[in-house]
C-alpha positions as CSV (number, residue, x, y, z in Angstrom):
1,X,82.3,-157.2,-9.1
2,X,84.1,-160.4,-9.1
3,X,87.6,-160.8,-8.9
4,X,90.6,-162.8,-8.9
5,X,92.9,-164.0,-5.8
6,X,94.9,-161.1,-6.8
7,X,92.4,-158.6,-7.4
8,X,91.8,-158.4,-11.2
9,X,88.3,-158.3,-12.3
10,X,86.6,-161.0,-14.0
11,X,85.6,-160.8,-17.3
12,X,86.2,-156.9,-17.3
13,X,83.2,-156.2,-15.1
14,X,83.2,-152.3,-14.4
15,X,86.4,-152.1,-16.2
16,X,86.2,-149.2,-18.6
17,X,87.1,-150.3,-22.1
18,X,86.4,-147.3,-24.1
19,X,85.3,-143.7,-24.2
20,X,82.4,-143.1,-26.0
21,X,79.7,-140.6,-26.7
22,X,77.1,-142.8,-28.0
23,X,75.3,-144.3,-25.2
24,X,75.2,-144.8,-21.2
25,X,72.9,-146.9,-18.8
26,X,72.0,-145.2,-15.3
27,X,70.9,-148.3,-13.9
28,X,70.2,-146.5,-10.4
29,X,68.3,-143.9,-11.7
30,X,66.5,-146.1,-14.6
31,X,67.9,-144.2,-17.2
32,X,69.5,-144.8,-20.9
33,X,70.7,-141.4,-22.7
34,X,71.9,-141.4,-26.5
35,X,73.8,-139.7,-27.6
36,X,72.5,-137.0,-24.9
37,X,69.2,-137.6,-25.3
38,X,67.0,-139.8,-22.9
39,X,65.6,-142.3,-24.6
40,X,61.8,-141.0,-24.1
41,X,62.9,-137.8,-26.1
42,X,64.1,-140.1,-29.1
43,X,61.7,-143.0,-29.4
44,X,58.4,-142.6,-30.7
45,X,59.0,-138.9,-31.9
46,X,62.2,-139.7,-34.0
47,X,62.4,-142.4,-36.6
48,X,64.7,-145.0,-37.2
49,X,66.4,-143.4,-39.7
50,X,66.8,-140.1,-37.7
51,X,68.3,-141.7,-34.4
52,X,70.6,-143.8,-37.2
53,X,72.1,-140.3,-38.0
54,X,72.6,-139.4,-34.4
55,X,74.6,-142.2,-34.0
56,X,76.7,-142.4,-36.4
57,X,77.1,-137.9,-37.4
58,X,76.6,-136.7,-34.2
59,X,73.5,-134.9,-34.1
60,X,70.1,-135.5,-35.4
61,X,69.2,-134.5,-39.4
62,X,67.5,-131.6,-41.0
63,X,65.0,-132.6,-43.5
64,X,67.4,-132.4,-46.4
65,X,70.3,-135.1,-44.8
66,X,67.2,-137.4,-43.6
67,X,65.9,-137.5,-47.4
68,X,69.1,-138.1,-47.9
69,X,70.1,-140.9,-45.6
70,X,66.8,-142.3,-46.2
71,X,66.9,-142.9,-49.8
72,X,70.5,-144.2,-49.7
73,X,69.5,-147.2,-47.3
74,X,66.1,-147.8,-49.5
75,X,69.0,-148.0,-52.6
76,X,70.9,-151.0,-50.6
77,X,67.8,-153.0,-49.3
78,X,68.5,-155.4,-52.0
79,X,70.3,-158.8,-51.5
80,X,73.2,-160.1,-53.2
81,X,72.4,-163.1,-55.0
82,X,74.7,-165.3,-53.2
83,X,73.1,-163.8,-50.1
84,X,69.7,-165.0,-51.0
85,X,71.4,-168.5,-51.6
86,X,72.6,-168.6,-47.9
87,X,69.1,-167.7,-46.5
88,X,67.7,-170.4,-48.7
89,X,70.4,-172.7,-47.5
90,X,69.1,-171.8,-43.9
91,X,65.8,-172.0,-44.1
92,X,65.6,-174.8,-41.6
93,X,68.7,-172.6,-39.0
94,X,67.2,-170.1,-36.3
95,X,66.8,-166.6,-37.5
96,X,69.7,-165.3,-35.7
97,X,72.1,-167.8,-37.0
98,X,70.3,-167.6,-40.6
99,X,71.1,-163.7,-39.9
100,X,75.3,-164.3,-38.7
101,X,75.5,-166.4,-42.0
102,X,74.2,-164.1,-44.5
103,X,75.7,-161.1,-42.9
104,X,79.1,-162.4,-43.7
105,X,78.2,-162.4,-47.0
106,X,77.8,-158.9,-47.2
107,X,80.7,-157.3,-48.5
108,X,80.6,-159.3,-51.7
109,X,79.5,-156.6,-53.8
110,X,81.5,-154.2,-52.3
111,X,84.0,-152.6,-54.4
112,X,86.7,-153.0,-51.9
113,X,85.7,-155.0,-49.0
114,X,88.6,-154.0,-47.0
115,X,88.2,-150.2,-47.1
116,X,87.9,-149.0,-44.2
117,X,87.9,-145.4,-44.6
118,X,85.7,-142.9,-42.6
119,X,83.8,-142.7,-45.8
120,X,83.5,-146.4,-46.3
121,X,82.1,-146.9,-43.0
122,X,79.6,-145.0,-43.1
123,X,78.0,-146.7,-46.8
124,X,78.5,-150.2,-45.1
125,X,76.8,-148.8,-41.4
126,X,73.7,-147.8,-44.3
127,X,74.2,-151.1,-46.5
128,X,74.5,-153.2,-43.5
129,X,71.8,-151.6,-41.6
130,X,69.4,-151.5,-44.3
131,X,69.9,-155.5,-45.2
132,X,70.1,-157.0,-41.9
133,X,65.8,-156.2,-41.9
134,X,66.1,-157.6,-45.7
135,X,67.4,-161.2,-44.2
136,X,65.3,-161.5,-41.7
137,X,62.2,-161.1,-43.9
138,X,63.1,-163.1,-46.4
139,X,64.1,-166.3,-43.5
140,X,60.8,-165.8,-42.4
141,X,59.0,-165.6,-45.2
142,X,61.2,-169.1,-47.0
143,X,61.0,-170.9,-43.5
144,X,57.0,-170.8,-43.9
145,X,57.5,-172.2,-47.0
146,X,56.7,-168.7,-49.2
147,X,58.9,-166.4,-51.7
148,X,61.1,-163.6,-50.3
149,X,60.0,-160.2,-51.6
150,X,61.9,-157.7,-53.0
151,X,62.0,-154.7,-50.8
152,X,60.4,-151.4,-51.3
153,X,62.4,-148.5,-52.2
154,X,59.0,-146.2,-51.5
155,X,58.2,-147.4,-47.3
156,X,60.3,-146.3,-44.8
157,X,62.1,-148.6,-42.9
158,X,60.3,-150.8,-40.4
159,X,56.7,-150.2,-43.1
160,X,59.1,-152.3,-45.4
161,X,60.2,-154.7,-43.4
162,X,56.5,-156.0,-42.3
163,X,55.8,-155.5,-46.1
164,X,58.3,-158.0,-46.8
165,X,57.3,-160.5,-44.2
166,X,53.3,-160.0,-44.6
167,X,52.8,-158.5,-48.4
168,X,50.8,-155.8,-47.8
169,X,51.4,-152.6,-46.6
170,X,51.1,-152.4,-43.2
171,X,49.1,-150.5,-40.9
172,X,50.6,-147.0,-39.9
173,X,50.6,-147.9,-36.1
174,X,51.7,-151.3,-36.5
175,X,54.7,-149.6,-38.3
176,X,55.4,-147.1,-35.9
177,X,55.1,-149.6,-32.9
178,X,58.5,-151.8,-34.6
179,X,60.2,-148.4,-35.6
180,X,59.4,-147.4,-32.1
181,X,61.2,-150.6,-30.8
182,X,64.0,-150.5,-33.6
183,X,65.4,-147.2,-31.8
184,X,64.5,-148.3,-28.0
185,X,66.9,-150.8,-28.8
186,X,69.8,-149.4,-31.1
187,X,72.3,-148.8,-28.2
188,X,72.3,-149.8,-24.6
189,X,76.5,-149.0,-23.3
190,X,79.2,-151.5,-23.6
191,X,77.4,-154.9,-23.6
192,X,78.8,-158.0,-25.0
193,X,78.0,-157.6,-28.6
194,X,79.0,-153.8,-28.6
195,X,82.5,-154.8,-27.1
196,X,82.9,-157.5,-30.0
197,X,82.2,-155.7,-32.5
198,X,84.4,-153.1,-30.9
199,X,87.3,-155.4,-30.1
200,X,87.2,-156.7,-34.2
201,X,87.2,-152.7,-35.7
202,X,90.1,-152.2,-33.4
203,X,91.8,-154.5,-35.3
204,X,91.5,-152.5,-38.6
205,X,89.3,-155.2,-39.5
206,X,86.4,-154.4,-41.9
207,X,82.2,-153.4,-40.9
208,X,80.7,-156.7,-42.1
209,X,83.3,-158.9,-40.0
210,X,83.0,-156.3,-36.9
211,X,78.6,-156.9,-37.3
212,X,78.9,-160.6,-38.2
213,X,80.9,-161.0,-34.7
214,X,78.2,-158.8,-33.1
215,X,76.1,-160.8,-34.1
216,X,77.1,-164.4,-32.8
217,X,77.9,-162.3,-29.6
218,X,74.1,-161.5,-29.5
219,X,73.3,-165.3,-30.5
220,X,74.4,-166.3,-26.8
221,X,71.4,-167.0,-24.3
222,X,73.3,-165.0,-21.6
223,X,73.3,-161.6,-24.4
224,X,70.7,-162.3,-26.1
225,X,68.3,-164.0,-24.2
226,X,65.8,-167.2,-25.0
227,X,63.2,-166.5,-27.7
228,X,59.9,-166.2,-26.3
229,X,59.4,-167.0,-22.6
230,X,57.1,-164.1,-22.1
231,X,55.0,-166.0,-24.6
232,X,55.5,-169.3,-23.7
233,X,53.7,-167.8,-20.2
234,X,50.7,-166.4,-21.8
235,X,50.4,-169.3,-23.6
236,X,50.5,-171.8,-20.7
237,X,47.8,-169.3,-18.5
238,X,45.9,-169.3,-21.7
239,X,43.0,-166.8,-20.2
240,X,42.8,-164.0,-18.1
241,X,40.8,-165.5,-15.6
242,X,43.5,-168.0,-14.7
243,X,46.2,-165.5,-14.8
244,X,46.2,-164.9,-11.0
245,X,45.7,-168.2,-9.9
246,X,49.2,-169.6,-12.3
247,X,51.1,-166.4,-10.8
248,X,51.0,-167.5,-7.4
249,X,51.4,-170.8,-8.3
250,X,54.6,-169.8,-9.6
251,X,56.0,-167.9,-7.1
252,X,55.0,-170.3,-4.4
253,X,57.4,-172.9,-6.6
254,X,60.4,-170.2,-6.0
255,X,60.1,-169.8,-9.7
256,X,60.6,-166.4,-11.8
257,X,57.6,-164.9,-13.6
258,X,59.3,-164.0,-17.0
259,X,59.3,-160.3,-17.8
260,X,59.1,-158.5,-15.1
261,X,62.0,-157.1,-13.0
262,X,65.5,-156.5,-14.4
263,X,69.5,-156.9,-13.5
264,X,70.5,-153.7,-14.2
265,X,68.0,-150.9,-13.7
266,X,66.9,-150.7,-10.0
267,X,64.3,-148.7,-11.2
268,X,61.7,-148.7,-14.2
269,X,63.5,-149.8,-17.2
270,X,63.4,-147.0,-19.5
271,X,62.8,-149.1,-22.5
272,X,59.5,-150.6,-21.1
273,X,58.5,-147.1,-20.3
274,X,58.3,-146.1,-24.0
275,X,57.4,-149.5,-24.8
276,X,54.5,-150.2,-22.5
277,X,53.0,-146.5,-24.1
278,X,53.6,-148.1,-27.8
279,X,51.5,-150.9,-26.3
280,X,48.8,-148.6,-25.5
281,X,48.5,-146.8,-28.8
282,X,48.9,-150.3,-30.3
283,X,45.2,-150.8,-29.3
284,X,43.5,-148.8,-32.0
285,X,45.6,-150.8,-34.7
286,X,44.6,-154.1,-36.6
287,X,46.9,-156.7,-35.2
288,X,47.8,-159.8,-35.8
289,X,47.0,-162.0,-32.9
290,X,44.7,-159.5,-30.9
291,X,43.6,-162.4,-28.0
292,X,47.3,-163.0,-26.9
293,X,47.6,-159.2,-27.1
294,X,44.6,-158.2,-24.7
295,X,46.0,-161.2,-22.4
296,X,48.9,-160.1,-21.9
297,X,47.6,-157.1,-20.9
298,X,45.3,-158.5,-18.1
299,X,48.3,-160.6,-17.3
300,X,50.6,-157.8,-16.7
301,X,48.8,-155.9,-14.1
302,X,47.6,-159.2,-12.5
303,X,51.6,-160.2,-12.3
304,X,52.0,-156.2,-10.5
305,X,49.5,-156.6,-7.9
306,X,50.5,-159.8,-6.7
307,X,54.3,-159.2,-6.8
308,X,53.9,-156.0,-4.8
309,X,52.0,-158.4,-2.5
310,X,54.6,-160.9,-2.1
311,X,58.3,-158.9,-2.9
312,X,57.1,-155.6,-1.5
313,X,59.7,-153.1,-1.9
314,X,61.6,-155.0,-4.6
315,X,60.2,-152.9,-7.5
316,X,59.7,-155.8,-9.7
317,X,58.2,-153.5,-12.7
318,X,57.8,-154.8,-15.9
319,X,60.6,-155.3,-17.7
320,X,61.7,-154.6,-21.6
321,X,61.3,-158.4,-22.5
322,X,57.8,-158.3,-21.7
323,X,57.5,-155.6,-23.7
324,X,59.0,-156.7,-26.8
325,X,57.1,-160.4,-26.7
326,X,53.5,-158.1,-26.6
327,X,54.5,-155.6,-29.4
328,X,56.2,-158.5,-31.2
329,X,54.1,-160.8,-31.4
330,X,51.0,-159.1,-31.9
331,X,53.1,-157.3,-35.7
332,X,52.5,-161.1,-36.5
333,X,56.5,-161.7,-35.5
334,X,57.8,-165.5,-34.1
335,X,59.3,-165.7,-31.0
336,X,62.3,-167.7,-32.8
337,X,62.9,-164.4,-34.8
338,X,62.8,-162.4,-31.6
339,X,66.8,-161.8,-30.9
340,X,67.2,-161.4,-34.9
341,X,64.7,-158.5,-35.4
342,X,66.6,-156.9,-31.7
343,X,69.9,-157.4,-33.6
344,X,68.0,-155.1,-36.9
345,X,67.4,-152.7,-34.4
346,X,70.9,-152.9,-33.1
347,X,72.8,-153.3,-35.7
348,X,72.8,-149.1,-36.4
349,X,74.3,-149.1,-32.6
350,X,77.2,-151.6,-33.5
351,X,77.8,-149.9,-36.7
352,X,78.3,-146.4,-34.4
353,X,80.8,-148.3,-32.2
354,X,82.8,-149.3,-34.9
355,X,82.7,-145.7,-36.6
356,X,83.7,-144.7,-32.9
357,X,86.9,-147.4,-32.1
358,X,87.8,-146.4,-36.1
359,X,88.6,-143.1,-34.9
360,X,90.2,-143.6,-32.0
361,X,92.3,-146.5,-33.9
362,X,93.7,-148.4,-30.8
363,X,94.1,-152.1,-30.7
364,X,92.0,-153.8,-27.6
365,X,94.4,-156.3,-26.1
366,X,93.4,-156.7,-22.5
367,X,95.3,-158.9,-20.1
368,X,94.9,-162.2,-18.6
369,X,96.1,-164.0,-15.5
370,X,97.7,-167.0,-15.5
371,X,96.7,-169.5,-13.3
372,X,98.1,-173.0,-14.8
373,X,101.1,-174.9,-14.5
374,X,104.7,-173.7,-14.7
375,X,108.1,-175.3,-15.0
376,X,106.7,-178.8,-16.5
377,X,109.4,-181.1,-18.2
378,X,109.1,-183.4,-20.7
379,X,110.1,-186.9,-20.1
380,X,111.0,-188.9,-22.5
């Protein structure tokens, strides 16, 4: 932790903001529960929509509340109009800031933007949550120079997103694979965007300003992370057979192979876990860039052996990054739309938070220290 002359931590590290019973990182032991669930009980056997519902009732639904929560996000998919306009209007912006500009848009159909009753909440966590996907698809599809689709009320939620960005239906496992990936990343304790989003409900402000801040908190490279190094890697190596020859080249340059190790578990992240076994059922699916998909394959335990050999004892496992850039890319995803398809996945964790600092309705004013000048006089 670092800290101040006079002891006060900088930028609230290990400071506890807020209670919650939504989400905690073990780091030590490598573990991430929801909600009280490890995450390997959750992702991959529960959908989307289900771990959506943990968050934001409390417990998981029976058949009847999932019907129902599912067919009241496939009502809301739609766009407003002047939502549509802004994604048109960014066609040439990132994803993710095409994704903070529309969102703000949201509550223009709203009957009462401002409401921000337990009840309200929850129907903008669904209308936000089911759009975010809706942006994202249609940016993608305008930026390659094509028509947005309109969504379908009949697929569940990731199936319609690819149906969006590809027009067709899309293969079972692909499907499962980014709803798999949707919940591996819908929560993950207070990081920055969590604590924004947080910071703005405590206000009494509304959902769609709390996401939208979320949002440009994700947006930063520190948070959110540069689009597609994993890929830029695998692109440079090219072939498997030059995998092991580029890794050590790397690490005799001091340089960091991208994707593997992590800041905060000391163990095996827990997200590449479930995500390196979506990888493996990945391979009986049709995908859309099968080479870079086997490659990264070869590359992976290539990049194991050889940091074992160097960094023994460091535990430099694969990481979630890695992870995300092999199932991503291989749905026929672009690494620029990386951090806006995490923030569709997250967006169901932000909308939680705010549900959560809602109820406890306290305003988050933290202190500062002052460290400038004092008793300056104006001459004149």
């Amino acid at each position: 932790m670092t800290t101040t002359p006079s002891g006060a931590s900088v930028g609230l590290d290990q400071v506890v903001a807020a209670r919650t019973r939504l989400s905690h990182v073990y780091g030590q032991a490598g573990q991430l529960v929801i909600a009280g669930y490890a995450l390997e009980e959750l992702a991959g056997r529960a959908s989307f929509e289900e771990v959506a519902h943990l968050l934001w009732k409390g417990a998981l639904p029976d058949r009847t509340e999932l019907g129902a929560l599912s067919a009241q996000m496939a009502k809301v998919r739609g766009l407003p109009a002047v939502t549509l306009d802004v994604v048109r209007a960014a066609s040439k912006a990132p994803p993710i800031d095409a994704l903070r500009m529309a969102c703000a848009t949201l509550s223009l159909d709203l009957a009462d933007p401002n409401d921000i009753s337990r009840e309200a909440d929850f129907a903008s966590a669904r209308m936000i949550t089911a759009r975010l996907p809706t942006i994202a698809a249609a940016h993608a599809r305008i930026s390659a120079g094509k028509e947005p689709l309109a969504p379908r009320a009949d697929l569940p939620h990731a199936a319609n997103f690819l149906y969006m960005v590809h027009g067709r239906e899309p293969d079972p496992i692909a499907a499962k694979a980014l709803d798999t990936y949707w919940v591996t990343v819908m929560d993950h304790g207070m990081n920055a965007s969590t604590f924004a989003a947080r910071v703005i409900a405590s206000t009494r402000s509304d959902m769609v300003s709390a996401v939208t801040g979320a949002i440009g908190a994700l947006k930063g490279p520190l948070h959110g992370g540069a689009p597609g190094p994993v890929l830029d890697m695998l692109m440079e190596i090219g072939s498997a057979d030059k995998a092991e020859p580029w890794l050590r080249n790397e690490l005799a340059q001091g340089r960091r192979i991208m994707g593997f190790g992590h800041r905060i578990y000391k163990v095996r992240d827990p997200r590449a876990e479930v995500l390196s076994r979506v990888a493996l059922e990945m391979q009986g699916a049709q995908l859309e860039n099968r080479h870079l998909f086997d490659l990264a394959r070869e590359v992976e335990k290539t990049a194991l052996r050889i940091l074992e050999e160097h960094k023994p004892g460091r535990n430099l496992k694969t990481n979630v990054e890695f992870y995300t850039a092999l199932v991503l890319q291989s749905l026929g995803l672009q690494p620029q739309s990386f951090v806006a398809l995490f923030a569709c996945g997250r967006v169901a964790g932000w909308a939680a938070h705010v549900i959560e600092q809602r109820a406890e309705d306290h305003l988050i004013r933290p202190q500062s220290e002052y460290i400038g000048p004092k008793g300056l006089k104006l001459e004149r």
